[in-house]
N, C-alpha and C positions, 0 to 999 in steps of 0.2 A: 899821736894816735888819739888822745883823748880831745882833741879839738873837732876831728871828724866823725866822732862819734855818734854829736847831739845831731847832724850832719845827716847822719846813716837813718837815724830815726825819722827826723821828719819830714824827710824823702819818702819812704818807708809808708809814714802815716797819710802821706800826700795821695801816692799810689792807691793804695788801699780805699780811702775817700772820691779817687775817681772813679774805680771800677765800681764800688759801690753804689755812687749816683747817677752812674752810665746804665747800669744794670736797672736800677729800677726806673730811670724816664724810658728805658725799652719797655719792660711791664706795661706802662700805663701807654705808650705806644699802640701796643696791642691791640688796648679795648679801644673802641671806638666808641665816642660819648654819644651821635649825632642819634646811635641807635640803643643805647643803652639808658635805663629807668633804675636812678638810686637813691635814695633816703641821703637829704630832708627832697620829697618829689616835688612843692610846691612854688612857684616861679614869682607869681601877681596874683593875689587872690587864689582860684579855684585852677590858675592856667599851669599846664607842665610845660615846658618847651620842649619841642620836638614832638609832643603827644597829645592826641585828639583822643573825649570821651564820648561814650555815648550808652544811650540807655539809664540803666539804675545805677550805672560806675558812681564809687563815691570815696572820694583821698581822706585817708588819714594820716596822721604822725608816722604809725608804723606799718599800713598798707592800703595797697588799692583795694576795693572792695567790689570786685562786677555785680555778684548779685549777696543779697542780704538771703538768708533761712526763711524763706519766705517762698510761696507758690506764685506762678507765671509772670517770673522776672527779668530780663535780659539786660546783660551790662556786657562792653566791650570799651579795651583801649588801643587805636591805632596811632605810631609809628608816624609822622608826616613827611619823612625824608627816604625817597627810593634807595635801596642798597644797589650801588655800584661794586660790588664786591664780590668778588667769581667763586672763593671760599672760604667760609664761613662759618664761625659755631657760635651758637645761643645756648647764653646760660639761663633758665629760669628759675628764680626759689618762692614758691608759693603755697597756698595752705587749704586742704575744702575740708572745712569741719562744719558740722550742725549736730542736731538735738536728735535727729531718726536715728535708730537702732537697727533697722533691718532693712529699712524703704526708706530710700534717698536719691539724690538725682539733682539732674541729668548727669555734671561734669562742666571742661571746659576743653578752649581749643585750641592749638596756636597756628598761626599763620602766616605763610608767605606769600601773598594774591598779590592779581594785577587790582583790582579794585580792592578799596576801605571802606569802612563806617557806612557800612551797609546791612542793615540789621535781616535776620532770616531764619530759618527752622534749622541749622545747621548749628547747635552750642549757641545761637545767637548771632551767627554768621547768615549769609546770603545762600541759598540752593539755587543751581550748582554756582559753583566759583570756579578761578583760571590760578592754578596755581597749587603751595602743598598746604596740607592740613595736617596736624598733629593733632589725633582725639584724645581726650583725656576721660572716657566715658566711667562713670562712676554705676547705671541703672541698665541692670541686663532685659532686655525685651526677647529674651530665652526664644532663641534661633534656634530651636526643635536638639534634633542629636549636636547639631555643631555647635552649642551652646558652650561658652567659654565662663569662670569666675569672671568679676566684677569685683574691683576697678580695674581696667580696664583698658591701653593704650595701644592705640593704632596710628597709619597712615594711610592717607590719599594723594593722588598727584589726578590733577583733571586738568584737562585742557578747556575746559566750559562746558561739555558734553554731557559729562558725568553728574548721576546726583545722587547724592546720601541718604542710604534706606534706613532710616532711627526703626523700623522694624527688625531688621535683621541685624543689626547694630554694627551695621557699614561693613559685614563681612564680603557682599558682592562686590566690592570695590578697591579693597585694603590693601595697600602692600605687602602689607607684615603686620605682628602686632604682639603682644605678652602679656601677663597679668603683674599688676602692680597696687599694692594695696598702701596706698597711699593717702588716704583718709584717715580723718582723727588720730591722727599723729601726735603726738604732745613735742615732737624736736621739728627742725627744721625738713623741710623735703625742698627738691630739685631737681632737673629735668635738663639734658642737654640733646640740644639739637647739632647736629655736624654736618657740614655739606662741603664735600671737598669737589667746585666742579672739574679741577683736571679727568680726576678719576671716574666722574658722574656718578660717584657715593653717595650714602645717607644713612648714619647713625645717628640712634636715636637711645641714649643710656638717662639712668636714674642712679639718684643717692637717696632714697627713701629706708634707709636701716639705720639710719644714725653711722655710718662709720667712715664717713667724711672720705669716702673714693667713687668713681664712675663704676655701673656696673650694668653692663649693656644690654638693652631694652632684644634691640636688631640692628641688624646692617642689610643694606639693599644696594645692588649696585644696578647701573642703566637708569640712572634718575636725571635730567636734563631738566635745571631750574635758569628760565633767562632770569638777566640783570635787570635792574629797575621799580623791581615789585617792592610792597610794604610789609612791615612784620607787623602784626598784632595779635592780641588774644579776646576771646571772647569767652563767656559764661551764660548759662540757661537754665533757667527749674520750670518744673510744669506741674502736673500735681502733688510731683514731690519735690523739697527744694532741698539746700544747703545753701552754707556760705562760700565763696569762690574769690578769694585773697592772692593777688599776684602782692610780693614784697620787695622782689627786683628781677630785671634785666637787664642781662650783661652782653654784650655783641662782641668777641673778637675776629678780627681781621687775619685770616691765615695765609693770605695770598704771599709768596715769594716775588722777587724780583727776575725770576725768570718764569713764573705764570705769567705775572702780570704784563709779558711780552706777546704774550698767544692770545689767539684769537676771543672774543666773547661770545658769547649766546645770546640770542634778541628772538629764536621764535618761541612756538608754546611750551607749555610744559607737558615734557613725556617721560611714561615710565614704561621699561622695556618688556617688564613683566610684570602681573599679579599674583596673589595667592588663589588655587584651585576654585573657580565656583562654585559655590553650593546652592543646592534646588531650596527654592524659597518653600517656607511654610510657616501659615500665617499666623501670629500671636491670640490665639483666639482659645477657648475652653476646648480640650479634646481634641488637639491641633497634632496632639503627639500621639494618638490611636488612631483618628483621621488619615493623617497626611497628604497624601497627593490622590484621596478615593472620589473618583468622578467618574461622572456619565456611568458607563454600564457595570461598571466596580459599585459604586454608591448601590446602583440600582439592584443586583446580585445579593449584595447586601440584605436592602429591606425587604426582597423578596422571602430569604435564610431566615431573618426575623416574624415575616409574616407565618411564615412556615411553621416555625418553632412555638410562636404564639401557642395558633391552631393546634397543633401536636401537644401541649401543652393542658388547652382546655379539655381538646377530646378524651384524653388521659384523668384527665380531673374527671370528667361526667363520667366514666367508667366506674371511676374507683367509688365514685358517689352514688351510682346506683347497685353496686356489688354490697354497699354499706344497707344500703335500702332491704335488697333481697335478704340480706343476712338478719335484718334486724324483726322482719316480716315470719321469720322462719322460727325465731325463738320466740317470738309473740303468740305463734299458736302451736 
């Protein structure tokens, strides 16, 4: 017995060592590098592989930097490698801090387009695009009553058609969207994107409390994203800026071996529904006692005032000449 012992052991310790390093070359299975951005980022010089800059983008030791605290900036970094992958989740951990206290801005964006590295009034993106958009809006351009807090996250899915109103801060268009106050943070913050196309899902959760769990932004379901498109992220300030710090991303591969038998997706991107319309009203002074008063509303208006003016002075000269008689009367 005592000969089979040391026997028993290091069988035992054998076992134990395979599961273990079976188990984690699956983990690292998972992620898929060809799309994912991790520290040390730098390749040859200034190059990432797999990843094109553009704009004010600028690598550091320990982040990307799209745009610097500074006014009408745009920085973006795209992805060079289409995703063949039918479902999908992106992890992003990143940072928008600057020096404003109360006025700050814009945000950033993330992206799953048919086109890249196409700069535009969209976070720094191209108006319109063919594909989805995660806003990261940080600067409310106060959309009358349906004004929401700031910061700010939404979704878009366009087929090319569609374009982004930074007035009403993409509420005619959005999927879904919640508030997320993820600015000047002092711990880390994250962002996770999910797209399961069996189900033509899209969740969209954050870990912005510090307590290291997912905690769900929305889900949308009727979302149809084809294969082949690029991921990337962009950032934008205009009169007012911040810093806009991506630190990594992560790409996992969720596809099964029995999706990956079913068919693909190759036309546009469609979403089956939106969130309710809302009547536009435009970001101007007195936008919110105005509203929608035109043509003969306006004009009822100035007449009421013309009116009330008039009523007004005639009331005045009344009282001013009753002052008069009165003062005529004691005088003699």
């Amino acid at each position: 017995m005592a000969v089979h012992v040391p026997c028993f052991f290091i069988w035992t310790f054998l076992l134990i060592f395979v599961i273990c390093v079976d188990g984690e070359w699956n983990t690292k299975d998972f992620q898929r590098r060809e799309h994912s951005l991790i520290k040390p980022y730098q390749g040859s010089g200034m190059n990432v592989p797999q990843w094109d800059f553009l704009g004010s983008t600028m690598v550091t030791n320990n982040y990307i930097r799209l745009t610097p605290d500074r006014q009408s900036k745009m920085g973006a970094i795209w992805n060079n490698v289409p995703c063949t992958v039918r479902s999908w989740e992106l992890h992003i951990q990143f940072k928008v801090h600057g020096s404003g206290k109360s006025l700050f801005g814009d945000g950033f964006a993330v992206w799953y387009t048919k086109d890249r590295m196409i700069s535009g009034s969209i976070f720094g993106n191209s108006d319109p695009f063919t594909g989805l958009g995660i806003f990261l809006d940080t600067y409310s351009n106060h959309n009358g009553p349906h004004n929401h807090n700031h910061p700010y996250i939404s979704a878009m899915v366009s087929n090319g058609s569609l374009k982004y109103d930074h007035d009403t801060d993409g509420t005619h268009t959005q999927l879904a969207g919640c508030e997320a106050q993820f600015r000047n943070n002092n711990y880390e913050t994250y962002l996770a994107v999910r797209y399961d196309g069996n189900t033509e899902q899209l969740t969209v959760s954050t870990d912005i409390d510090n307590k290291s769990g997912w905690k769900e932004c929305f889900s949308v379901n009727g979302i149809k994203l084809p294969l082949g498109y690029f991921f990337g992220v962009s950032a934008a300030t205009g009169d007012l800026a911040d810093n806009h710090d991506i630190i990594s991303i992560k790409f996992y591969d969720l596809d099964t071996e029995e999706s990956k038998k079913s068919s693909s997706y190759y036309g546009l991107p469609e979403a089956k529904s939106m969130e309710a319309p809302r009547d536009r009203i435009d970001d101007s002074k007195g936008s919110y006692l105005l509203e929608n008063l035109t043509g003969w509303k306006l004009l009822v208006i100035i007449l009421l005032l013309v009116i009330g003016t008039g009523v007004c002075v005639m009331v005045g000269l009344i009282i001013f000449q009753k002052q008069q008689e009165n003062s005529r009367k004691r005088f003699y």
